[in-house]
DRENLUM-147636 format. One line per 10 residues: their letters; for each residue z, y, x of C-alpha. Coordinates in Angstrom, 1 decimal. Example, Ala and Ser with C-alpha at 12.3 -4.5 7.8 and 13.67 -1.06 7.14 Angstrom:
<rs>
as> 7.8:-4.5:12.3 ~ 7.1:-1.1:13.7
</rs>
This chain:
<rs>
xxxxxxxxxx> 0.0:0.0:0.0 ~ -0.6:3.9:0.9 ~ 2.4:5.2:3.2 ~ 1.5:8.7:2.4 ~ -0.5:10.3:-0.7 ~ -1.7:13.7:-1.1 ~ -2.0:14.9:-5.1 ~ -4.4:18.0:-4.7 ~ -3.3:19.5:-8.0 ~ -0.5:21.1:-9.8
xxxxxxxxxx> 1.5:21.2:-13.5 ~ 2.0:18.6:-15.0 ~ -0.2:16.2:-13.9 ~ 0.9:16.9:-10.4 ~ 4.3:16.0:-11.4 ~ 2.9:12.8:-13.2 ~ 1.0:11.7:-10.0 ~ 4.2:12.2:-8.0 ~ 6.4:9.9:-10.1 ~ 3.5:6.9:-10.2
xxxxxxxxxx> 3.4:7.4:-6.1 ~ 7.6:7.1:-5.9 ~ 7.3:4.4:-8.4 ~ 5.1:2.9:-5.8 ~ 7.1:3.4:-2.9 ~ 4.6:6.1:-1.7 ~ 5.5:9.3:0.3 ~ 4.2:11.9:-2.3 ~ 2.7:15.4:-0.7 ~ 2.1:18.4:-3.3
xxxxxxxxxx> 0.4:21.1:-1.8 ~ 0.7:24.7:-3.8 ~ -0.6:28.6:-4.4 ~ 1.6:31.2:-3.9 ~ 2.0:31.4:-8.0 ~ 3.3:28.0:-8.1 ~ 5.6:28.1:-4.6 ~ 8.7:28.1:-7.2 ~ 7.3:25.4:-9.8 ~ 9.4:22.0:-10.1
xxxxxxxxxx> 7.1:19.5:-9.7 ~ 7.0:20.9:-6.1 ~ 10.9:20.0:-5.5 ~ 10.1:16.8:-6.6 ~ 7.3:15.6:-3.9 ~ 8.4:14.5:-1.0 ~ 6.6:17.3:1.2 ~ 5.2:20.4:0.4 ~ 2.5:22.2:1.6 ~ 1.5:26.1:0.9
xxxxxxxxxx> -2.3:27.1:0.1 ~ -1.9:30.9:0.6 ~ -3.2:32.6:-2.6 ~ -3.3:32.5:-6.2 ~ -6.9:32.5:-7.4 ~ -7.7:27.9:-7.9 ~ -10.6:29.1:-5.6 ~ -8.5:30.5:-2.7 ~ -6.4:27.6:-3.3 ~ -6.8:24.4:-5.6
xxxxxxxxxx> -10.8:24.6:-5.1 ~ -10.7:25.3:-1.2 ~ -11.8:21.5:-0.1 ~ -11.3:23.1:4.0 ~ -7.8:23.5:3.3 ~ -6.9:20.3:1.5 ~ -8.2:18.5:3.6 ~ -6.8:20.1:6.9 ~ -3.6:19.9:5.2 ~ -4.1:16.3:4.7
xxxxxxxxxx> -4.8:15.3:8.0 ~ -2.5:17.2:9.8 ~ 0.2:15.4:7.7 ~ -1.0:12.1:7.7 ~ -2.0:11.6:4.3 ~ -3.5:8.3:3.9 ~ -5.3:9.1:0.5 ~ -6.0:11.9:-2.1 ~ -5.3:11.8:-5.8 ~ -7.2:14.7:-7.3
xxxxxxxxxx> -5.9:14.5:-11.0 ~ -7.9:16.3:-13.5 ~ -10.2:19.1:-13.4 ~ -9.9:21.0:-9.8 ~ -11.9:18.7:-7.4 ~ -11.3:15.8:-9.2 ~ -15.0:15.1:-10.4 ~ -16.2:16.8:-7.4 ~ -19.0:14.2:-5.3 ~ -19.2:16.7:-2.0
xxxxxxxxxx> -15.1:16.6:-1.5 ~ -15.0:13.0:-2.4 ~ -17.7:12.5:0.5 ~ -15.9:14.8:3.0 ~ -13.0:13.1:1.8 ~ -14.4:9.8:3.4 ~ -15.6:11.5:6.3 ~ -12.4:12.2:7.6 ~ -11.1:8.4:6.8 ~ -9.2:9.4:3.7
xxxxxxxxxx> -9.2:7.5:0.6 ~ -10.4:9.3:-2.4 ~ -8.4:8.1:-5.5 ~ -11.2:8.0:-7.9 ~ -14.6:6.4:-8.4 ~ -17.2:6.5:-5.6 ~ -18.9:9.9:-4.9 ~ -22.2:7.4:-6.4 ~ -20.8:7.3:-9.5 ~ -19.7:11.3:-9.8
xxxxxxxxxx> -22.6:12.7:-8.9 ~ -24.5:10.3:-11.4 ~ -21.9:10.4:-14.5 ~ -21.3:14.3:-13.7 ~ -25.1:15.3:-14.5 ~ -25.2:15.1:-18.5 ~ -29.1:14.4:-18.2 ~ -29.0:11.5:-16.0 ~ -26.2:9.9:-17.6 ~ -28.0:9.9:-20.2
xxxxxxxxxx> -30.7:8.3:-19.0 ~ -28.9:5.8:-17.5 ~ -26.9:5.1:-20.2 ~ -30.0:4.5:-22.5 ~ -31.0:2.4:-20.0 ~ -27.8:0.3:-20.4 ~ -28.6:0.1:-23.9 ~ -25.7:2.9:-25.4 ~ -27.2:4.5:-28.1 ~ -28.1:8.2:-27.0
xxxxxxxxxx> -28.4:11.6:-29.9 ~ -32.1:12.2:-30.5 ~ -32.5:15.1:-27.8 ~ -35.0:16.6:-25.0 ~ -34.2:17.1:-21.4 ~ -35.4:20.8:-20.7 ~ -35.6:20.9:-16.5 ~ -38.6:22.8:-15.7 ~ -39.4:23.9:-19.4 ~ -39.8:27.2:-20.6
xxxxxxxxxx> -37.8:28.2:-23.8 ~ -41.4:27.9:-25.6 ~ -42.1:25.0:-24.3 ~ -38.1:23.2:-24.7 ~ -39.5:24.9:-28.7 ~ -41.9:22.5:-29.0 ~ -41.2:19.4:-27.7 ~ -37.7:19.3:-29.8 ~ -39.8:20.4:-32.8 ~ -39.4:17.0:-34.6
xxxxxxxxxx> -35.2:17.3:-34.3 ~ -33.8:18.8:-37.5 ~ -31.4:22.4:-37.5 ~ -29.2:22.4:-36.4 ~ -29.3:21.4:-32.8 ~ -27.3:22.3:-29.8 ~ -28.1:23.7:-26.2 ~ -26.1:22.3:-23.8 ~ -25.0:22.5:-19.7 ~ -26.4:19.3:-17.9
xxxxxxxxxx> -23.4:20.2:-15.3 ~ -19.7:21.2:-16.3 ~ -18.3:21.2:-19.8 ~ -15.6:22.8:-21.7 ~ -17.9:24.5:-24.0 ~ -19.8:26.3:-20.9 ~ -23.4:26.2:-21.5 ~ -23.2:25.5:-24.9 ~ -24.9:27.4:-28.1 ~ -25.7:25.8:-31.7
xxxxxxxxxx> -29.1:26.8:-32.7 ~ -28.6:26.6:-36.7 ~ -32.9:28.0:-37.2 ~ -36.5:28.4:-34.8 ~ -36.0:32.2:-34.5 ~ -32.6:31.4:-33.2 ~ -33.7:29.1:-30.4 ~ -35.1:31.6:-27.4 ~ -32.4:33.6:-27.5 ~ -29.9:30.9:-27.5
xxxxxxxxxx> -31.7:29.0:-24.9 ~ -31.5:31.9:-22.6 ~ -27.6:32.6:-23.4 ~ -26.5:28.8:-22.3 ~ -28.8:28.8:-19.6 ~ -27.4:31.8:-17.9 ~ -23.5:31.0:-18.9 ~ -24.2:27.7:-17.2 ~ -26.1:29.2:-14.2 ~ -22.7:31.1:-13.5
xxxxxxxxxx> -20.4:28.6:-14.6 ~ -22.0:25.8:-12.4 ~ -24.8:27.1:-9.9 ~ -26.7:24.8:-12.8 ~ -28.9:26.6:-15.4 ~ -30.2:22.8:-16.3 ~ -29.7:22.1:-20.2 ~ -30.5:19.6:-22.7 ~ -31.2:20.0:-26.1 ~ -30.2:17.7:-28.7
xxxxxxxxxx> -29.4:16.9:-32.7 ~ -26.0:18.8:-33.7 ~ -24.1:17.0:-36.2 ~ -22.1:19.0:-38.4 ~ -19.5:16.5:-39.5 ~ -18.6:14.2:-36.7 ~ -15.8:12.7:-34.9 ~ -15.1:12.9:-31.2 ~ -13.9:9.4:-30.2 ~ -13.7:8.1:-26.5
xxxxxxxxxx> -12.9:4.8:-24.5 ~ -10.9:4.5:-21.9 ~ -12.0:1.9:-19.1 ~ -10.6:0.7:-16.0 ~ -12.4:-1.2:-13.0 ~ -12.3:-2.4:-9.3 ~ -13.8:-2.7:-6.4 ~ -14.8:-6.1:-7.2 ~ -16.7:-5.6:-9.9 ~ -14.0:-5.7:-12.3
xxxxxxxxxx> -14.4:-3.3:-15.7 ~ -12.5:-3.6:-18.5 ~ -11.9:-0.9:-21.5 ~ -8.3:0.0:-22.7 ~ -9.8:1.0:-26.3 ~ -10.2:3.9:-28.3 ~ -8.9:7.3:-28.5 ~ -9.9:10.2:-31.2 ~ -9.8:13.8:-30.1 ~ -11.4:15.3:-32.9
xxxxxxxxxx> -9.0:18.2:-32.7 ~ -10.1:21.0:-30.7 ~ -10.3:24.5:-30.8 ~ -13.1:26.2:-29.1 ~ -14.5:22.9:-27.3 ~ -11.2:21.9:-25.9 ~ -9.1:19.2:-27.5 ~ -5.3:20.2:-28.3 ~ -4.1:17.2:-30.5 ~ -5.5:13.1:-29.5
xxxxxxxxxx> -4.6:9.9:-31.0 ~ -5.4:6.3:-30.7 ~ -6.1:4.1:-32.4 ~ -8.8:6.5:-33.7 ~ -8.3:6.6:-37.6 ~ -12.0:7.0:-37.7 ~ -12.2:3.6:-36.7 ~ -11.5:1.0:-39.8 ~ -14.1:-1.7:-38.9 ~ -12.8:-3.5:-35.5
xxxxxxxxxx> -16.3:-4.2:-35.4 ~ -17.3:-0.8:-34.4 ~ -14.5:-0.5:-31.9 ~ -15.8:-3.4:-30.4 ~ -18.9:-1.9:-29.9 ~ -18.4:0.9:-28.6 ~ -16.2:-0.5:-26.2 ~ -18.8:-2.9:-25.3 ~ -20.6:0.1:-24.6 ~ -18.4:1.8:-22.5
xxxxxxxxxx> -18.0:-1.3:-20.3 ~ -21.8:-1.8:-19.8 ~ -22.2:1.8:-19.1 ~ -19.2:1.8:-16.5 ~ -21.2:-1.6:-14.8 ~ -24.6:0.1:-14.9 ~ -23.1:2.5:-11.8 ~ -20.3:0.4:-10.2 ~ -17.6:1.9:-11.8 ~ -14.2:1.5:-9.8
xxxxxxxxxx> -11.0:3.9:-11.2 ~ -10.1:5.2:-14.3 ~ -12.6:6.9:-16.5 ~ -13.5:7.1:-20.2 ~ -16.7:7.1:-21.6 ~ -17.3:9.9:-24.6 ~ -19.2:9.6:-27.7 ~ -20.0:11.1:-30.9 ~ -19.0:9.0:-34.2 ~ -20.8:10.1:-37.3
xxxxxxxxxx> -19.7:10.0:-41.1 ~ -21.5:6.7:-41.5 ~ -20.1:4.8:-38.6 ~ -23.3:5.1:-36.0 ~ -22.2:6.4:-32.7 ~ -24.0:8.0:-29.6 ~ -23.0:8.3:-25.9 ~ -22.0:11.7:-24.8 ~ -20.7:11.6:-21.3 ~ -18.4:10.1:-19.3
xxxxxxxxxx> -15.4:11.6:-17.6 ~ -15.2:10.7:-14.1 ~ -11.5:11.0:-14.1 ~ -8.0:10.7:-15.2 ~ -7.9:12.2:-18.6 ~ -5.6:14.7:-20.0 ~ -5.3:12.2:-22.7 ~ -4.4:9.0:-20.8 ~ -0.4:8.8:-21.5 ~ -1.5:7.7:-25.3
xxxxxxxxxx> -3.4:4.8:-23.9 ~ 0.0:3.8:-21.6 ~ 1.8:3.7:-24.9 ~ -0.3:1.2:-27.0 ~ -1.2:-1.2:-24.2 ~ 1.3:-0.7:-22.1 ~ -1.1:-0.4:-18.5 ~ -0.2:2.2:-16.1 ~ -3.5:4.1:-15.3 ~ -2.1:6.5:-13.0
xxxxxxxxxx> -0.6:4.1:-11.1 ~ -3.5:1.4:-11.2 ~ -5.7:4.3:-9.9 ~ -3.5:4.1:-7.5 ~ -3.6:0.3:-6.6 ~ -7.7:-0.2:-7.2 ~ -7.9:2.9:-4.3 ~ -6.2:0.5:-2.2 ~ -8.3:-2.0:-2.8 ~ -6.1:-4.1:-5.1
xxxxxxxxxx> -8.4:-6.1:-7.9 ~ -7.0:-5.9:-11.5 ~ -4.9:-8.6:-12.2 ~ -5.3:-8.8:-16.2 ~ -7.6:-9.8:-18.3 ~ -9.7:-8.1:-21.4 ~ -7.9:-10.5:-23.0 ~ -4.8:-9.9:-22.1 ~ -5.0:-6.2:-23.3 ~ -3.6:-5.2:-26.8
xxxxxxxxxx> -3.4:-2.4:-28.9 ~ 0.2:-1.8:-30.3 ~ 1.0:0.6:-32.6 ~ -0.6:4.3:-32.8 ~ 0.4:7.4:-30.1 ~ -0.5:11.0:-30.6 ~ -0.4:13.6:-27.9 ~ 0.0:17.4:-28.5 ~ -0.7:20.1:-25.7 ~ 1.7:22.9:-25.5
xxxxxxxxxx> -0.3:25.8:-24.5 ~ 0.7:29.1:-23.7 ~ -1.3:31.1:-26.0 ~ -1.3:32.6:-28.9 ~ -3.3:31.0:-31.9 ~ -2.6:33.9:-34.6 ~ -5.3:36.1:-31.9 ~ -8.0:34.1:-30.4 ~ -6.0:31.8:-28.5 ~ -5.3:34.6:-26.5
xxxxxxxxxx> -3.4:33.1:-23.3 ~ 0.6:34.7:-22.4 ~ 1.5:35.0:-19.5 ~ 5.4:36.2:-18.4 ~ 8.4:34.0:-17.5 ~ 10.3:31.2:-19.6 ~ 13.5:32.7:-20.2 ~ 14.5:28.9:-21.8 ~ 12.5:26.0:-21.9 ~ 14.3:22.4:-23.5
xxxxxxxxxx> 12.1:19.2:-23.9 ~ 12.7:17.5:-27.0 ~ 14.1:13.3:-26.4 ~ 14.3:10.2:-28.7 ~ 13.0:6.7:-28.9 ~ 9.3:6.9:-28.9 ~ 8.9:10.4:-27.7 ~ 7.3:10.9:-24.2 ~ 7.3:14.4:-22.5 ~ 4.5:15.2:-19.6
xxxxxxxxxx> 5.4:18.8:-18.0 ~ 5.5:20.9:-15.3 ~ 7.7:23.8:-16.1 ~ 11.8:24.5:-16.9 ~ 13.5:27.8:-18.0 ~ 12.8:30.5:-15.1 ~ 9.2:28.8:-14.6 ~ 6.4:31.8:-14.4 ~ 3.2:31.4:-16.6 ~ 0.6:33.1:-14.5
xxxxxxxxxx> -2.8:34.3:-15.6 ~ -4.1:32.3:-12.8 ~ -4.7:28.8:-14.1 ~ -5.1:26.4:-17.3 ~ -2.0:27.9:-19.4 ~ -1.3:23.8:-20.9 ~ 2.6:23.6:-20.2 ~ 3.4:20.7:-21.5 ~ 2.2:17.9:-23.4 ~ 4.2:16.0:-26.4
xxxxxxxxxx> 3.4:12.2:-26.9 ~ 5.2:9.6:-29.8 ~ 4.7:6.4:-30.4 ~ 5.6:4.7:-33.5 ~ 4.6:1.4:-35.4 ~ 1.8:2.7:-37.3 ~ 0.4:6.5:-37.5 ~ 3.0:7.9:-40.0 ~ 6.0:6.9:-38.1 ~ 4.4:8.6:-34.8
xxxxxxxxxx> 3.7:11.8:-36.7 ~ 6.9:11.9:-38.2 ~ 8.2:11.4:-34.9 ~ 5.9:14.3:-33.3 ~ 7.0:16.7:-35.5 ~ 10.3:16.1:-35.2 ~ 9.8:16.3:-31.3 ~ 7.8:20.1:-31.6 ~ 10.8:21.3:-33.8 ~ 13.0:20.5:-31.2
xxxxxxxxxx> 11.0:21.7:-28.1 ~ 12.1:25.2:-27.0 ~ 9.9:27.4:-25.2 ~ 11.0:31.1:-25.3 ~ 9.6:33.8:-23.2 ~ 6.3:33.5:-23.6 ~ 4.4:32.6:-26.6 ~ 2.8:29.1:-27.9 ~ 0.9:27.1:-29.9 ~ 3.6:24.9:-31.3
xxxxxxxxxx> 4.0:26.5:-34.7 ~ -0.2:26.0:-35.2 ~ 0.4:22.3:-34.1 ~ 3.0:22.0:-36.7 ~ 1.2:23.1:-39.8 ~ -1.7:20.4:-38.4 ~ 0.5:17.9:-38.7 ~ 1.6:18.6:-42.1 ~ -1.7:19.5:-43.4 ~ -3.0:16.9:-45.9
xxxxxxxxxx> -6.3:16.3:-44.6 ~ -4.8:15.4:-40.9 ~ -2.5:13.5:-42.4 ~ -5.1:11.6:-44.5 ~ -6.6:10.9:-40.7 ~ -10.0:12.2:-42.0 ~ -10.6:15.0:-39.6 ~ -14.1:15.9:-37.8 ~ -14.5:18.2:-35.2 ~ -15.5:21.3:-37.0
xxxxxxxxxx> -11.6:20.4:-38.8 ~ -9.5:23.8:-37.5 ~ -12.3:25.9:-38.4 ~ -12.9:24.5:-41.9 ~ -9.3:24.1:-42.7 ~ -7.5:27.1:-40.2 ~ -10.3:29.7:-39.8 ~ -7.2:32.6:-39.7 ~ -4.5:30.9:-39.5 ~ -1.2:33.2:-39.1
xxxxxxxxxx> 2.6:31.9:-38.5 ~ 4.6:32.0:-41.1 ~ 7.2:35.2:-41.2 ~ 10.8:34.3:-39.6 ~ 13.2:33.2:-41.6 ~ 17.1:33.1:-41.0 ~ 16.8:30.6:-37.8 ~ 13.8:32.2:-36.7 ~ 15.7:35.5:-36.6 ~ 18.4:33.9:-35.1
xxxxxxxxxx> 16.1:32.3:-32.1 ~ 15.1:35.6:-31.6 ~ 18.8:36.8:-31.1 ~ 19.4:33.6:-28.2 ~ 16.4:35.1:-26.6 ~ 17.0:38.4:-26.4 ~ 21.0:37.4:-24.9 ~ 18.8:35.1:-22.5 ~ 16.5:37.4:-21.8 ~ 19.6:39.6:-20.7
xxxxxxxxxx> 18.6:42.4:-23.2 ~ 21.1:45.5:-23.8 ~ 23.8:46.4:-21.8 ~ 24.3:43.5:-18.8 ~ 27.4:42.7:-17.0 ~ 28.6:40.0:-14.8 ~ 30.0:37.3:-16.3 ~ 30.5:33.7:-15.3 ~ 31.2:33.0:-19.1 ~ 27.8:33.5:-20.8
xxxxxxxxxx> 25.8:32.0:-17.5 ~ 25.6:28.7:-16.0 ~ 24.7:30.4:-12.7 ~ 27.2:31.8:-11.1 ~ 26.6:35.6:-10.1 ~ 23.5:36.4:-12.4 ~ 23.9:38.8:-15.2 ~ 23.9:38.3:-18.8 ~ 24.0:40.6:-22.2 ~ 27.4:40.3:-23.4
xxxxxxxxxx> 27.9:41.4:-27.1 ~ 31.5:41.2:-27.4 ~ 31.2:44.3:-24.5 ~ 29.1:46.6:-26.8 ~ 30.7:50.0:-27.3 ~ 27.8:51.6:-29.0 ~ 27.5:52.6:-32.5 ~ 27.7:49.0:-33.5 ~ 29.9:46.4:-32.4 ~ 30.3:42.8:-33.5
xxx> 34.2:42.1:-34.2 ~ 35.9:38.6:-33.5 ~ 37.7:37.1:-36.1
</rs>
């Protein structure tokens, strides 16, 4: 096994790597910005390493410094998480040029999977069924015009490199389609260096469903089933679930994972990675990318088949083969995952930024917390503003809402403000609850949604916060503050106007 293992990433999933390497025995190295250089998943690795800067390219992005920093400390591999460098071919080639294991699928497989035209291709070639669409390299908008003339409005423009919505533009008539093909080509140019797009068949009611698979370097690939991340607000998923409620007929889900598997073979898939698709009203289903990664997603898989991806990333990069069977893998019982963002829903997602005057996790059977942040924690306007993310298991998909909402009602996050009261009212809305939810769901059924007005505890949160906060006239006081020496609003002082009496 790895002695030593660098995790060239931060938050959460930084912290999450770190635990799966201790669990492992493995020295765990967390490098950081100078906006993290307080964060706690950095007091938790083993050695720590500073990347002068804030910006993710000064720091997170800059593949020189990584890797220096890995060498000079003797880091025998790299686990690059999600997002950052983690789906990037170049680093996971330098990464190999300087005798480091890169804890992820082969730079091959990246570069192939990370190009939405050729994965297509290839997975059409593997026989996944693909949306009706037209590549448009080397087209003009005229001629990209024609050639999609026989697809139906609407249709979509998207990136061939990148995602999260980058690239992207619905085309809902013809005298729509120039402009729009010149608006995702140049968001896409600066996003990704890439002004390459495809053009395909938009479906208005769909569902966004994904399989998780798993394989080695022995030619090993097996699928960890389904997941449903219908969701999302502007492209990016907030709430996923699995089993996918979408999914009633096992044979569909067999499929599909079928699919996934023979996709993942077609490039000689080793790691984790999940293969995307599209699942209409009717049950038909179409490939849509494949993740080259460990997903955001991934602790509600670890729940219902009880695998370890993190760590089995981890023991496939050291050439381990997997030791289970497809057989051998069950689903049991349904998980749901909710990301705590810091951001505020009531005005365009809007991200906050400040410090977290108070911060408490919620605990229980069957609740799972993934975070990287505690009360005094800065949210900085320099990364992803996810905090934390909320997963439950139950027996079957009631118990593990039930169970999530109880978990959100006791997470506290005061300082800065989040989306928990929106994730709330989705999980006592009738049509999630139903489980019938496509991805155009939050702007059918929350188009301007606003948080209910405080009522008497709300107020009274409020109050804590502002003590915590310190607001009003501060003294010292070992009384009102676990920390001995800091200062602290103390209303039983106040000698203004008002004054709250003791009885």
């Amino acid at each position: 096994m790895f002695r030593k293992v660098l995790i060239a990433n931060r938050g959460e999933i930084a912290r999450r790597l770190i635990l799966a390497c201790h669990e492992l025995g493995i020295t765990a190295v967390a490098i950081y910005s100078d906006a993290d250089a307080e964060a706690p998943w950095v007091r938790l690795a083993d050695e720590r390493y500073n990347l002068p800067g804030v910006s993710a390219t000064d720091t997170y992005l800059n593949q020189t410094a990584v890797l220096d920093i890995a060498t000079a400390c003797g880091a025998e591999a790299i686990h690059p998480g999600y997002g950052f460098l983690s789906e990037n071919a170049t680093f996971a080639t330098a990464c190999a040029e300087r005798g480091i294991v890169f804890i992820g699928p082969s730079p091959e497989a990246i570069e192939l999977m990370g190009s939405k035209a050729k994965s297509r291709e290839i997975a059409e070639q593997a026989g996944v069924p693909i949306v009706p669409g037209v590549d448009g390299a080397r087209m003009s908008a005229a001629e990209l015009q024609t050639a999609v003339a026989h697809i139906e409005f609407p249709i979509l423009i998207k990136a061939s490199a990148g995602g999260g919505g980058k690239g992207m533009r619905v085309v809902w008539s013809a005298d729509q389609f120039a402009d729009a093909v010149q608006a995702a080509r140049g968001e896409a140019q600066n996003s990704f260096g890439d002004d390459h797009v495809l053009v395909e068949k938009y479906f208005t009611q769909i569902h966004h469903v994904e399989i998780q698979v798993l394989g080695d370097q022995y030619g090993n690939v097996l699928h960890l089933f389904e997941r449903e991340c219908s969701i999302q607000r502007r492209h990016q998923k907030i709430i996923e679930e699995t089993p996918a409620p979408v999914i009633q007929d096992d044979d569909l889900r067999q499929r599909m994972a079928a699919a996934a598997v023979s996709l993942a073979k077609a490039v000689n898939y080793s790691s984790a990675g999940t293969v995307e698709f599209i699942v209409d009203e009717k049950g038909g289903f179409y490939f849509l990318e494949m993740n080259t990664r460990l997903q955001v997603e991934h602790p509600i898989t670890e729940l219902v088949t009880g695998i370890d991806i993190a760590v089995w990333q981890i023991r496939i990069a050291n050439d381990e083969p997997l030791p289970f069977r497809q057989e051998d893998i069950q689903q049991r019982g349904h998980a749901i995952e909710c990301r705590v963002y810091a951001e505020d829903p009531a005005n365009n997602f809007l991200p906050s930024i400040g410090e977290i005057a108070r911060y408490e996790r919620p605990s229980g059977p069957g609740i799972r917390v993934d975070d990287g942040i505690e009360s005094g924690t800065a949210v900085s306007p320099y990364y992803d503003p996810m905090l934390a993310k909320i997963i439950t298991w139950g027996h079957n998909r009631e118990e593990a809402i039930g169970k999530m909402i109880r978990a959100l009602q006791q997470t506290v996050v005061l300082g800065v403000t989040t989306n928990i009261p929106y994730l709330l009212a989705i999980l006592q809305e009738p049509t999630f609850c139903s489980g019938h939810t496509s991805t155009s769901y939050l702007q059918e059924i929350f188009p301007d949604w606003r948080p209910d007005v405080l009522d008497e505890d709300g107020w009274l949160g409020a109050a804590v916060f502002e003590l915590l906060r310190g607001g009003g006239k501060k003294v010292r006081t070992s009384a009102l503050s676990n920390v001995e020496g800091t200062t602290a609003y103390d209303p039983w002082g106040e000698t203004a106007v008002w004054r709250n009496v003791r009885r």
